[in-house]
N, C-alpha and C positions, 0 to 999 in steps of 0.2 A: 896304404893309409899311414900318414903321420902320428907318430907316436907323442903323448904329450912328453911335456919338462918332467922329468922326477926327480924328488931327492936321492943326492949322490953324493956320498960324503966325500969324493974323487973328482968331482966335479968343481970346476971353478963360477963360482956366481958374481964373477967380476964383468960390471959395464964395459963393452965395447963400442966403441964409436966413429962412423966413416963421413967422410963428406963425398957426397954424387954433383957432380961436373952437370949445370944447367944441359936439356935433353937438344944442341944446336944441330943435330943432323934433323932433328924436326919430326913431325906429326909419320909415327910408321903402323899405317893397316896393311900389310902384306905378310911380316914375319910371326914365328910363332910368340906368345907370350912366355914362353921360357928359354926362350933362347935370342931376345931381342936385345943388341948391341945395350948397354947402359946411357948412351948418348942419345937414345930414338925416346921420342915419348908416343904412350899410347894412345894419349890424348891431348891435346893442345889447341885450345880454341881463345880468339883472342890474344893468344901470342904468340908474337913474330920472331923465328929464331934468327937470331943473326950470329956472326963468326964467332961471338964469345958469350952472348949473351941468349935470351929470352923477353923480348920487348914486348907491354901491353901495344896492340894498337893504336893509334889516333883513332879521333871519334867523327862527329859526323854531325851540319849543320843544316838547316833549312837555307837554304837558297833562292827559289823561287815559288811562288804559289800562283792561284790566280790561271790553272791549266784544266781547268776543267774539276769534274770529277772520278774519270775515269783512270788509268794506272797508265802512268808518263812509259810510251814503250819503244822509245827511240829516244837515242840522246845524236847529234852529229854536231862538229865544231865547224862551220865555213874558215877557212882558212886565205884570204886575200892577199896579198901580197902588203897592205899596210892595213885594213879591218879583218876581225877575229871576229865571231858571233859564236851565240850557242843558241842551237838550232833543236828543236824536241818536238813531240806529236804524240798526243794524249787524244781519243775519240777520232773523232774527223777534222780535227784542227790541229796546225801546225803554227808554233809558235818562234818567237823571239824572246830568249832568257836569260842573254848575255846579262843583265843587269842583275843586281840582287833587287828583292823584293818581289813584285810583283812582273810577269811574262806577258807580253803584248802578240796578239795574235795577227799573223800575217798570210794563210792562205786555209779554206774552210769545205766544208761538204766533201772530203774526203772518203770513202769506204771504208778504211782501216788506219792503225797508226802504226804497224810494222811494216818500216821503210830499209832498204838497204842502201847505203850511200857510197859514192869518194866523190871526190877533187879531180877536176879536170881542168887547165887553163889553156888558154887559147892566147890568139891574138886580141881578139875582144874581152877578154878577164879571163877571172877566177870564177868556178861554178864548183859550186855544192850540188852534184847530180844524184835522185834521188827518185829509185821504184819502190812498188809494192807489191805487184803483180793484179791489182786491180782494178786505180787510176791510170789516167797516161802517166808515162814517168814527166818530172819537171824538174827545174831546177833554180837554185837560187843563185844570183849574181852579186850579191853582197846588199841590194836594199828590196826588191823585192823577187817573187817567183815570178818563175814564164815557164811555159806551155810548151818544147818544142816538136818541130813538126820530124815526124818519123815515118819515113817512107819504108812498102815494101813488107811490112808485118804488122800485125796487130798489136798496139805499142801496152793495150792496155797488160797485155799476157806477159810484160817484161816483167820480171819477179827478182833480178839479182844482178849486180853492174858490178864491175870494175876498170877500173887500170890500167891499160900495160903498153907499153910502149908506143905511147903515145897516142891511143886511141881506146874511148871508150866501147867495151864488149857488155854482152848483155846475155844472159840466163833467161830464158823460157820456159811460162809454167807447163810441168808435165810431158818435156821435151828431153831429147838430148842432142837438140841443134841449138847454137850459139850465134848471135848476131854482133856484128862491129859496125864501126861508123869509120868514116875516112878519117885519116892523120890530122888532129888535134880539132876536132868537129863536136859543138854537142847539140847537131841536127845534122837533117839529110837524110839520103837513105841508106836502111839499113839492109849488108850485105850478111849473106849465112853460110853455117858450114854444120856438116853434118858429123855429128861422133859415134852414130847407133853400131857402124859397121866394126867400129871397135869394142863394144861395151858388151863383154860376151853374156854379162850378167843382167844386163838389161835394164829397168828402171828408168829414174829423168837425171837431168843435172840437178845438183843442188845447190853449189856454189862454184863461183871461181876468185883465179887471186893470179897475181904476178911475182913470182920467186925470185927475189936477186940472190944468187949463190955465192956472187962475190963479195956481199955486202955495199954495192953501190948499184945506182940504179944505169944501168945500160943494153948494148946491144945484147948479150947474153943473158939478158931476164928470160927465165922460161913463164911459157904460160901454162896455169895451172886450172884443170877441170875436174872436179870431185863428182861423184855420180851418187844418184840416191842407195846405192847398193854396194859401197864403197870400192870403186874403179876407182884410181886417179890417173887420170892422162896430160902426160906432156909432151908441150911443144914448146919449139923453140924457134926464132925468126920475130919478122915484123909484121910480114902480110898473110892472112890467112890465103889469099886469091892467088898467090904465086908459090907455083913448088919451088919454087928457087932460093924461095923467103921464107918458107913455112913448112918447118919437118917435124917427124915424130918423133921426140925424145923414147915415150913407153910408154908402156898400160901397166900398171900397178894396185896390189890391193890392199886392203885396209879395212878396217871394221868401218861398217853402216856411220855416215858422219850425224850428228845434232844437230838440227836447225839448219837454218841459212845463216849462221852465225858462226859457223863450225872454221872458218881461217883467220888466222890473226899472227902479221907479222911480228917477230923474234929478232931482231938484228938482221942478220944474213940469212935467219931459217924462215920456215912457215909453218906454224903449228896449227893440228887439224884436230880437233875435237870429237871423237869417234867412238861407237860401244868398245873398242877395246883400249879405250883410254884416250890419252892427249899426248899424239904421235907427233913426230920430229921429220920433215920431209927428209930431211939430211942424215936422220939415222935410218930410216925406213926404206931408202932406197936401194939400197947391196945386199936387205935381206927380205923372205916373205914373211906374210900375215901373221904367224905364227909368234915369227922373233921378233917382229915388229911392236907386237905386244909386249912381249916380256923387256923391251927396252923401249917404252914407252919415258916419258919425261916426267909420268902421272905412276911410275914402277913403284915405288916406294907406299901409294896407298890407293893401289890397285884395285886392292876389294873392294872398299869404300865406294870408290868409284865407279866401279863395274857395276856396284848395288844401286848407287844412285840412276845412273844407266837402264836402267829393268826398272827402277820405282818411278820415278820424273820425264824421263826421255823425250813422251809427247810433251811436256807441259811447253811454252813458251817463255822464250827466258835464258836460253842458255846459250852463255857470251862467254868468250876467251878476250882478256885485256891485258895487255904488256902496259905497266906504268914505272917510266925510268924513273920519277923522279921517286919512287919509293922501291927502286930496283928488284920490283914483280912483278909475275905475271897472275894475272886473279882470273878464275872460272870462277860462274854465276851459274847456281846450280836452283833452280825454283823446286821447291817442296809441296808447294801450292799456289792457287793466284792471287796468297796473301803473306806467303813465308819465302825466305830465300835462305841461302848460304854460299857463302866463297870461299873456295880452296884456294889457296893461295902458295904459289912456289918461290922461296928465294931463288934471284937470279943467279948471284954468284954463287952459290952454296947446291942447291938443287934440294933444300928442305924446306918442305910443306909445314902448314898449318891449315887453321877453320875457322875463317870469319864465320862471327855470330851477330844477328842483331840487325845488319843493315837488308834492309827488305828490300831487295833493287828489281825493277823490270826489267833494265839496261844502263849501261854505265858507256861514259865516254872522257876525253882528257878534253881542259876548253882552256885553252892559254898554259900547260903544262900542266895542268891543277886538273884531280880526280872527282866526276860529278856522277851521281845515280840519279836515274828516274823511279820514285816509288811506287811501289805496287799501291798505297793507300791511298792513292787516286791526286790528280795536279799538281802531287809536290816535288822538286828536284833539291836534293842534296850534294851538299859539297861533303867529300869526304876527307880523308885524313887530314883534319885540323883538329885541333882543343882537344881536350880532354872528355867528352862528355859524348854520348848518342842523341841529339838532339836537346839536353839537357838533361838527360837523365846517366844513370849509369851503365857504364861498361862490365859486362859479368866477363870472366874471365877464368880459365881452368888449365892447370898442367896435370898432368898423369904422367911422370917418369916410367921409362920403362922399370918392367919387375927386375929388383936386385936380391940376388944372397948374398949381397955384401962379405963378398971375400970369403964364404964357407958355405959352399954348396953341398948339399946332404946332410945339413942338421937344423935341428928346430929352432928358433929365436924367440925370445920375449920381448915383442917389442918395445917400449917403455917412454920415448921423448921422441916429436921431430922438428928439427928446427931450417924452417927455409932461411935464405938470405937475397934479402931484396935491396936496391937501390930507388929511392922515389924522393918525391919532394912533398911529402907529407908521411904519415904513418899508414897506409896499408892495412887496412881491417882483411884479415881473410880468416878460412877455415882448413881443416884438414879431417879425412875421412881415409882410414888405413886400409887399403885391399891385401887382402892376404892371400898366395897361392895361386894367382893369375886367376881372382876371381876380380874381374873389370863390374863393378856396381857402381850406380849412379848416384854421387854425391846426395847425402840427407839433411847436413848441419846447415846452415843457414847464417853466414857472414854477417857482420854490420857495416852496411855500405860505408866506404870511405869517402872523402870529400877533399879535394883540395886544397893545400895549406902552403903553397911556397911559387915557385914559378912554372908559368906556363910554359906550354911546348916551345921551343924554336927560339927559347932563351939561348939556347945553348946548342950544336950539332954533335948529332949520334956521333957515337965513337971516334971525336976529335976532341970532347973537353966533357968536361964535368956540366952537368944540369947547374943551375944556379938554385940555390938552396938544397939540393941533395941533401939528403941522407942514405946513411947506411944501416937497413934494418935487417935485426935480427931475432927473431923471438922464438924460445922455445914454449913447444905446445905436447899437452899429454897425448900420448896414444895408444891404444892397450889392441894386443893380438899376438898370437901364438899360429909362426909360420915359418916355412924354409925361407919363401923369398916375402918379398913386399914392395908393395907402391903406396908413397901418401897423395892422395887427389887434394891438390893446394888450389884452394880457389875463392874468389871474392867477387865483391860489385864496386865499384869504384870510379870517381872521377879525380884521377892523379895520375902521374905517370911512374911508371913500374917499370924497373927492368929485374927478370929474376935472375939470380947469379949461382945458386947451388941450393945445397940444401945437407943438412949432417942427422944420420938417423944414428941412436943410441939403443941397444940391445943387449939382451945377455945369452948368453950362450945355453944352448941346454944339446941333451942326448942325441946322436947321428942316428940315422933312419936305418 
């Protein structure tokens, strides 16, 4: 038990004061709270850590409506060789929503609206090919959809497609045989291969994908098979029907994958989405299950994760998206089938944060630019642009990790704490002091801020100054008696923020 302050006429009651370095290693749920680096925060939602700073996010704009009323649960971009579309499916209709405003519907009576898509070209075009496991699969050609004809299996049972060299494969519901089509075909018939004799765990397939290890796309892409029970099997070759062509790389294991959503190219890796986190093919290969886990890419906020894992898991909704042009990769983690949240990793850095706020069924990229489908039924948002969540505000919280500011093993009186922020307005926020690694959840209540100088993209991240910037600093009371402390700095606001540090003032009292 901590002893309080007493009078000591030996005692010095002289102000001390430190400044704490913005928390740029990022959002940390794994380690203890007394023993957590100064640079991890315990909480961070809404801002994005980058190499020196703590960035609010961008906000998020209405884009299309006019999709129904059901919750948009596929986003996919057709990708042309000279047309681009944004392709989406809310209820039993599939839309066209490349435009802002209002989405024009192009193919209907559908059974569901979770589709699994890629890109496939041919000699005859570019195809946007696309299952669900309970329509026939079809696909679109850049103006409208077709039907094609699939020999040889039940096309409706096709549940998950890919890719890979040069020929479209196919996923079978409640199977663990795989179907392809002939070299650069998207019809015909469809040839199988069996994996159950490997899959000592049993289960179906869940997804698959095409690994370039070299980071380019060629003859040594492996092909990758995830199983409901987490196997992964690789192969390597072109032709599944030729041993000559088609070898076993291995059988490998991994925590139970999420969804048929659970691969998402990395550069040269393939990240797999899994109860034991969000696994790196490329680190998970030299070790097992175990250390697979503990060096996960998701290591840093592990718990977090593994709880969302146990809480969410069945829900629908859970997407891995690599987005270059805001150098992350974002997990969609559904809370409900009306709440979301995104973890989100810097790519250079490997430090996490916690979108809040943007309620997504599924997110995709449509001309470089990041779009969600909302859970709130036909609407699609564009994300990271402006300052605002659809016109409203951005809430926003840092929790530095607990410090004893330089005097571990004695009491403090806390007295003043002053953040320092960079924005192009003034920054309304609050501050709420934990003391003793007791993590409580913010009670004060901010006066939103508003906008007062230039908008985003006046200026680029860490090449130049915002245009109207300022440098704010303000000190704010805070009264508590503790060895360590954290201030919970947080606001609602439409402006753009970057945090930069923060200076706590204290006085010293009696060692424990």
């Amino acid at each position: 038990m901590l002893n309080p302050i007493r009078d000591n006429s030996q005692r010095s009651t002289t102000s001390q004061s430190v400044n704490i370095p913005p928390p740029v290693r990022g959002w940390n749920a794994r380690d203890s709270l007394a023993n957590m680096p100064e640079d991890f925060a315990v909480s961070l939602e809404n801002m994005f850590p980058n190499l020196t700073s703590c960035d609010l996010r961008s906000g998020f704009a209405s884009h299309s409506t006019g999709n129904g009323s059901a919750a948009v649960e596929t986003l996919a971009e057709y990708a042309g060789p000279v047309t681009r579309k944004l392709i989406s499916a809310a209820g039993g209709v599939i839309y066209d929503s490349s435009a802002a405003g209002g989405s024009t519907s192009i193919a209907t009576g559908k059974s569901n609206a979770r589709w699994q898509t890629t890109m496939m070209g041919t000699s005859g075009g570019s195809f946007l090919f696309m299952v669900n496991g309970a329509d026939a699969p079809i696909y679109y050609n850049g103006s409208a959809f077709v039907t094609p004809t699939l020999g040889g299996v039940t096309a409706a049972n096709i549940i998950h497609v890919t890719t890979h060299q040069r020929r479209l494969f196919f996923v079978f519901k409640e199977s663990l045989t795989f179907g392809y089509l002939p070299v650069v075909s998207v019809a015909g018939t469809v040839a199988t291969f069996d994996l159950s004799g490997l899959c000592r765990k049993g289960g179906y397939l869940m997804a698959i994908g095409s690994w370039t290890r070299d980071g380019g796309s060629g003859p040594d892409d492996i092909f990758v098979a995830v199983t409901s029970e987490g196997e992964v099997i690789l192969y390597s070759g072109n032709d599944p029907s030729s041993a000559d062509a088609w070898s076993l790389v291995g059988v490998f294991s991994i925590g139970k994958p999420i969804g048929r959503r659970c691969l998402e190219k990395l550069g040269a890796d393939l990240i797999v989405t899994t109860q034991d986190g969000a696994i790196s093919l490329e680190t998970f290969l030299p070790i097992d299950q175990v250390g697979a886990s503990g060096a996960a890419i998701s290591a840093n906020i592990q718990n977090e994760f593994l709880s969302s894992v146990r809480r969410y898991g069945d829900l629908y909704g859970w997407q891995s998206l690599h987005y270059p042009q805001g150098s992350y990769q974002l997990f969609n983690i559904p809370l409900s089938t009306t709440t979301a949240v995104q973890y989100v990793v810097n790519n250079q850095t490997g430090a996490w944060c916690k979108f809040t706020g943007q309620n997504a069924a599924c997110w995709a990229l449509f001309n470089g630019d990041l779009y969600f489908g909302g859970q709130d039924g036909g609407i699609i948002y564009k994300a990271d642009t402006g300052v605002t969540d659809n016109d409203g505000n951005i809430n926003w919280k840092v929790l530095p990790a607990f410090s004893y500011y330089g005097s571990r093993g004695s009491q403090k009186l806390f007295t003043l704490c002053r953040p320092h922020f960079t924005s192009n307005g003034s920054p309304s926020f609050a501050i709420d002091l934990n003391l003793n690694f007791n993590n409580q959840t913010p009670t004060s209540v901010p006066t939103p801020s508003v906008i007062a100088g230039a908008l985003w993209d006046s200026s680029k991240w860490d090449e130049s100054y915002w245009s109207g910037e300022a440098q704010v600093a303000s000190w704010i009371t805070v009264t508590g008696i503790g060895e360590a402390a954290s201030p919970a700095i947080h606001g609602a606001s439409q402006l753009e923020i970057r945090f930069n540090s923060y200076d706590m003032i204290w006085q010293q009292g009696n060692a424990i």
